[in-house]
ZATI-651857 format. One record per residue (C-alpha): residue in three letters; y, z, x. Coordinates in steps of 0.02 Angstrom, whole numbers. Layout:
<atoms>
(ALA,(Y,Z,X)),
...
</atoms>
This chain:
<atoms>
(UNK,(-984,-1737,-686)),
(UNK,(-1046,-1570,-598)),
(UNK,(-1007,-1394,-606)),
(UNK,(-919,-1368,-458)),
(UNK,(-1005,-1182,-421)),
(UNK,(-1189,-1252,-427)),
(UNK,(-1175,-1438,-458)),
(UNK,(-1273,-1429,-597)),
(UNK,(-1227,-1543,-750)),
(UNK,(-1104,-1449,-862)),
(UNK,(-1094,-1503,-1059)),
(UNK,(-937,-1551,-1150)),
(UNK,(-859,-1364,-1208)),
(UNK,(-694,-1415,-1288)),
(UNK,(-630,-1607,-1277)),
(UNK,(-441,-1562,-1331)),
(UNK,(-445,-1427,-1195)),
(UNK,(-555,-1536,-1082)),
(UNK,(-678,-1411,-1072)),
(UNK,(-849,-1397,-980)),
(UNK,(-969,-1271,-1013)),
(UNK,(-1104,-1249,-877)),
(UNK,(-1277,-1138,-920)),
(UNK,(-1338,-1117,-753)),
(UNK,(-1220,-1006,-685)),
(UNK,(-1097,-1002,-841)),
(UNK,(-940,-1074,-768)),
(UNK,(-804,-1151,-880)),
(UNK,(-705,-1269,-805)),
(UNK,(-561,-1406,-844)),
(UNK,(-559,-1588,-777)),
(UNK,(-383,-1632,-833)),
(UNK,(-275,-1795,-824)),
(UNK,(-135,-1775,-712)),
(UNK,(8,-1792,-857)),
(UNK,(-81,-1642,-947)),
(UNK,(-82,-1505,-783)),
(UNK,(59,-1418,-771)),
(UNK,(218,-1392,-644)),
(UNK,(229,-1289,-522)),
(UNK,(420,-1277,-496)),
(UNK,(541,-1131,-535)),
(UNK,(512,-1136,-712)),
(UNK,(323,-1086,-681)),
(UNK,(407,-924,-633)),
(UNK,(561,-916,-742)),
(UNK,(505,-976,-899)),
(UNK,(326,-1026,-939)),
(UNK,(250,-865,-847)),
(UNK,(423,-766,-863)),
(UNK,(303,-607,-942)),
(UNK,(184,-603,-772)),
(UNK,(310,-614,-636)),
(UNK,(445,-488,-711)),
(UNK,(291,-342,-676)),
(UNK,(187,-361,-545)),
(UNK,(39,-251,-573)),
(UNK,(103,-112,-436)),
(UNK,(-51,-8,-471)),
(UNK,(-201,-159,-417)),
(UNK,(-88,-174,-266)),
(UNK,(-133,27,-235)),
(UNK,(-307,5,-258)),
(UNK,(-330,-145,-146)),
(UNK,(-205,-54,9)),
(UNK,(-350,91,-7)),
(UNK,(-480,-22,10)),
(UNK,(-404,-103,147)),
(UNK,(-366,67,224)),
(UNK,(-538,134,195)),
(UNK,(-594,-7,328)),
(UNK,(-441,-29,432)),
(UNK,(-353,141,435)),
(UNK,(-175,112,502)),
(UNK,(-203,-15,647)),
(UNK,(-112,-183,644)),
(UNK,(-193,-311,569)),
(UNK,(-171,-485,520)),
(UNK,(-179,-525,326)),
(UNK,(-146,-693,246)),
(UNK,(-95,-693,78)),
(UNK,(-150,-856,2)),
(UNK,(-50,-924,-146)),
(UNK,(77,-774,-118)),
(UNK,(203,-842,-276)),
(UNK,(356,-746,-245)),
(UNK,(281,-650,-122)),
(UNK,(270,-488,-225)),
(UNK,(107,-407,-136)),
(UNK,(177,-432,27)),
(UNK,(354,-357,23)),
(UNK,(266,-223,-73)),
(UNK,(159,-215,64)),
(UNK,(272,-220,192)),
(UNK,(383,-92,165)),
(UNK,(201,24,193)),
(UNK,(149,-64,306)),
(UNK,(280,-110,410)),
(UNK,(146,-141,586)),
(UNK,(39,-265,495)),
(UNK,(78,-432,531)),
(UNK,(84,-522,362)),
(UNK,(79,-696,329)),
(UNK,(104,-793,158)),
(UNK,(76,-974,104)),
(UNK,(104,-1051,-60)),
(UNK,(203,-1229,-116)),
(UNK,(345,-1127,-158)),
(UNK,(472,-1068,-44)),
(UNK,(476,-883,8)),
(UNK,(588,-754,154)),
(UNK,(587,-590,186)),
(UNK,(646,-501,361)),
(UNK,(475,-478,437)),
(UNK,(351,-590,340)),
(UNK,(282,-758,422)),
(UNK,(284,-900,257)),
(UNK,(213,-1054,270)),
(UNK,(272,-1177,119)),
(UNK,(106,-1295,119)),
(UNK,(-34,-1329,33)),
(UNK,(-171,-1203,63)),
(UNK,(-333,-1317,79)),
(UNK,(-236,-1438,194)),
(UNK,(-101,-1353,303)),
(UNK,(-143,-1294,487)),
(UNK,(-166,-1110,504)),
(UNK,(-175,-1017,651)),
(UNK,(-316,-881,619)),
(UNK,(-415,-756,614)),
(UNK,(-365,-630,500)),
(UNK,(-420,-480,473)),
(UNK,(-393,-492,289)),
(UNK,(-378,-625,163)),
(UNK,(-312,-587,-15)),
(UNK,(-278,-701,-143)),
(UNK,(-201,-651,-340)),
(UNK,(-232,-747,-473)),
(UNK,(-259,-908,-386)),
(UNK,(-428,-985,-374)),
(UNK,(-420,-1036,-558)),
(UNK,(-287,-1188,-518)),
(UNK,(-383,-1232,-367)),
(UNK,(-482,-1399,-419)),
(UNK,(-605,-1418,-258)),
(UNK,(-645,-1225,-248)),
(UNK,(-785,-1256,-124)),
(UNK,(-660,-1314,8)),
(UNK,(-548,-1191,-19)),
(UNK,(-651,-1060,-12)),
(UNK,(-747,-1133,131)),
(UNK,(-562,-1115,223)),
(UNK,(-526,-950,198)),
(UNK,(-708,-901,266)),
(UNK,(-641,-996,423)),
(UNK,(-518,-915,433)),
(UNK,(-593,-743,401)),
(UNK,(-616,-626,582)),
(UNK,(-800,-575,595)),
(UNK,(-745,-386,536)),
(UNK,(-634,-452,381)),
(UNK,(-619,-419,219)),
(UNK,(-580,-529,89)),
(UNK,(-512,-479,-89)),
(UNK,(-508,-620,-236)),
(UNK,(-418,-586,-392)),
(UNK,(-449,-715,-552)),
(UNK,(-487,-701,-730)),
(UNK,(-643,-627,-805)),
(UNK,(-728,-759,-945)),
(UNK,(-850,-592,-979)),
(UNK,(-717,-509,-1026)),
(UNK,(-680,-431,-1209)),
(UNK,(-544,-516,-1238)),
(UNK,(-615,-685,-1184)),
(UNK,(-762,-658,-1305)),
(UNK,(-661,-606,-1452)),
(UNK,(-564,-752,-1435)),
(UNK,(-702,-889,-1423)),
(UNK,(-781,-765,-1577)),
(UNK,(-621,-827,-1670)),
(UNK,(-608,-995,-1596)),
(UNK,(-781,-1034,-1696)),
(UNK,(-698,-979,-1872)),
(UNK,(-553,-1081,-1843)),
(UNK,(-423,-959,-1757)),
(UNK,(-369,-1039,-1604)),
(UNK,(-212,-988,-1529)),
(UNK,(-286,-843,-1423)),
(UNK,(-433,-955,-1355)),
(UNK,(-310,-1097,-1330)),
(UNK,(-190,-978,-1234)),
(UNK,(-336,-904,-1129)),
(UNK,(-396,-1076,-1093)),
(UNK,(-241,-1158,-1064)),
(UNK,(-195,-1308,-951)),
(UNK,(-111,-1244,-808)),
(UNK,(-319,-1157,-748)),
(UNK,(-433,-1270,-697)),
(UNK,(-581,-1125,-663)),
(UNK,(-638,-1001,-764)),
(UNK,(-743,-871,-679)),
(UNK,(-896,-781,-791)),
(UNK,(-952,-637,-672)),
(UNK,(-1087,-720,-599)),
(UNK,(-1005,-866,-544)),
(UNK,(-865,-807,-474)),
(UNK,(-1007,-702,-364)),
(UNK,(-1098,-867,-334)),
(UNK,(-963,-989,-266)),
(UNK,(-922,-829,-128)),
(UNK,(-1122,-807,-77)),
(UNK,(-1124,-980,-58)),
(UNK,(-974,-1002,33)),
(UNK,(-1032,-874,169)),
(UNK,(-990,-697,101)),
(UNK,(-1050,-547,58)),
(UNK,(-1013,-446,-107)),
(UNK,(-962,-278,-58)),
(UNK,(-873,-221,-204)),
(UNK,(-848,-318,-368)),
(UNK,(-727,-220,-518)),
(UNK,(-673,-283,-664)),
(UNK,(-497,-205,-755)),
(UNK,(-349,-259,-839)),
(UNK,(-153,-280,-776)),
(UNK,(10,-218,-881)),
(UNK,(30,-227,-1057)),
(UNK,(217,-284,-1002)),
(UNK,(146,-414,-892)),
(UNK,(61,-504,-1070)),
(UNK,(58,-695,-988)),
(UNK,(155,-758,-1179)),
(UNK,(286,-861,-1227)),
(UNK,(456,-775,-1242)),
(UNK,(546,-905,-1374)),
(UNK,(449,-824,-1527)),
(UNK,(480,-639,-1537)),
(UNK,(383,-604,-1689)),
(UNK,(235,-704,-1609)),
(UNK,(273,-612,-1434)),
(UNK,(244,-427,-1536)),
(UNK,(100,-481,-1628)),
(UNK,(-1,-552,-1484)),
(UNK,(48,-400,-1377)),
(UNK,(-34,-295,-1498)),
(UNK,(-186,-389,-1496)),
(UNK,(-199,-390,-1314)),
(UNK,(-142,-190,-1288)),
(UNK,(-290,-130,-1434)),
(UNK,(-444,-238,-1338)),
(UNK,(-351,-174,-1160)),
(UNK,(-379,6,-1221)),
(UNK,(-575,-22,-1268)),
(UNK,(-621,-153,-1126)),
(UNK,(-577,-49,-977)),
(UNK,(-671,100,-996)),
(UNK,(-838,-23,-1042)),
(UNK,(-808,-131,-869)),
(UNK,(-753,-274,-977)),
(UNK,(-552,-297,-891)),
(UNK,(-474,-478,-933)),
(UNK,(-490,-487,-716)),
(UNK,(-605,-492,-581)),
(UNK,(-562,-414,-415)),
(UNK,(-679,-465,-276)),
(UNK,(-714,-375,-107)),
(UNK,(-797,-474,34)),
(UNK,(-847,-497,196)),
(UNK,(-916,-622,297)),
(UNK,(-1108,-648,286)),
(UNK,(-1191,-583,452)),
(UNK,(-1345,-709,418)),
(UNK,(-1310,-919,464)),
(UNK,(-1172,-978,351)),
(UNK,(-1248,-1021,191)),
(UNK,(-1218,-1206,109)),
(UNK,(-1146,-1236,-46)),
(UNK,(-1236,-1357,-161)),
(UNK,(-1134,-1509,-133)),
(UNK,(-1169,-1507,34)),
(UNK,(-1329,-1631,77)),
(UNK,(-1385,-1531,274)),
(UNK,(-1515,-1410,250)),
(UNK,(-1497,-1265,170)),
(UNK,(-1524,-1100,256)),
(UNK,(-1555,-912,126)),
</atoms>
């Protein structure tokens, strides 16, 4: 067993959760059975993660079409949206953006007038790059062999590109309070955080290690929150809904201002020096 960030050997975290803890680079991550990873069908969207997909968070959308803007201005581009879900960024997108060629792929079945989709598996479908810009949303936590993947998208990448990665913060507030709670016997927030359907779970500096390593460089790196109304909880309890909404909405209002957001968002672009090597990889490594 290795971390799959630094390959370093990780130590048991949480057996029930199948947890691994590793201290070089302080990535938690899940090695899970096949019968206990969960679907990816329509009821990802309409039931399990009803919450998320019902509000897309409209406003990170704004910030990352200024960024993009900032380096692009209003020329047609190419942008890939990796694991695009229902597609949410890109129609948004779109309708702004109407010159930019846009292009989506995820396992689940997308159209829209004016938006190439590709229904495939990311790390194994044949794309025809480059792109100007590469985003991916809350995907790189399900991705099990992370150095691949992000290996692709660096492929894939046009020498001027930007990347943006969005994932889960483990530095977070609300993370911490809920491992503080996990260790007094109050589980249910760190079970939900650490749940079966993410594989990774990004601490800041390994979510800024697996992208050095892949062949990028950091050029912005924030850390915020998404929409109380977007609350990733079950909808069959009501009572349990409220309660945990509360929860999350009082650590939202204190973690923002102090940097310490439930997400990452990553800006990148490719590294001007020789394409770094991951760890796993045995050729000579080159810094």
């Amino acid at each position: 067993m290795k971390c799959p960030i630094c390959n370093s050997t990780p130590r048991i975290l949480n057996p029930e959760l199948y947890l691994y803890w590793c201290d070089a680079c302080r990535h938690t991550f899940a090695k899970l059975p096949k019968d206990a990873q969960e679907k990816y069908d329509e009821s990802y969207f309409d039931q399990a993660h009803k919450r998320w997909f019902d509000h897309p968070d409209y406003k990170l959308f704004q910030r990352v079409e200024r960024k993009l803007l900032e380096k692009f201005g209003k020329e047609p581009v190419r942008l890939l949206d990796v694991g695009c879900g229902r597609s949410d960024f890109l129609k948004w997108l779109h309708a702004r953006q109407p010159d930019w060629k846009l292009t989506g792929i995820d396992l689940a079945p997308n159209h829209h007038p004016g938006i190439e989709f590709i229904q495939d598996d990311f790390s194994s479908a044949n794309i025809d790059g480059p792109f100007e810009i590469i985003t991916t949303f809350m995907v790189v936590e399900h991705v099990e062999n992370i150095q691949l993947f992000f290996s692709k998208m660096r492929s894939l990448l046009a020498g001027n590109g930007i990347l943006m990665v969005n994932t889960f913060n483990t530095d977070s507030l609300i993370f911490r309070i809920a491992r503080m709670l996990n260790k007094v016997g109050m589980s249910a927030a760190y079970k939900r955080l650490y749940s079966c359907h993410h594989l990774q779970h990004y601490s800041k500096r390994s979510i800024r290690e697996i992208l050095i390593c892949s062949g990028f460089d950091i050029v912005e790196h924030q850390c915020h929150n998404y929409p109380i109304q977007a609350v990733d909880v079950p909808v069959t309890n009501p009572i349990m809904e409220s309660c945990y909404r509360l929860f999350v909405g009082c650590i939202f209002l204190f973690s923002g201002p102090l940097g310490l957001g439930i997400e990452h968002t990553v800006y990148c672009r490719p590294s001007p020096r020789t394409q770094p090597r991951c760890p796993t990889d045995t050729s000579p490594k080159q810094r």
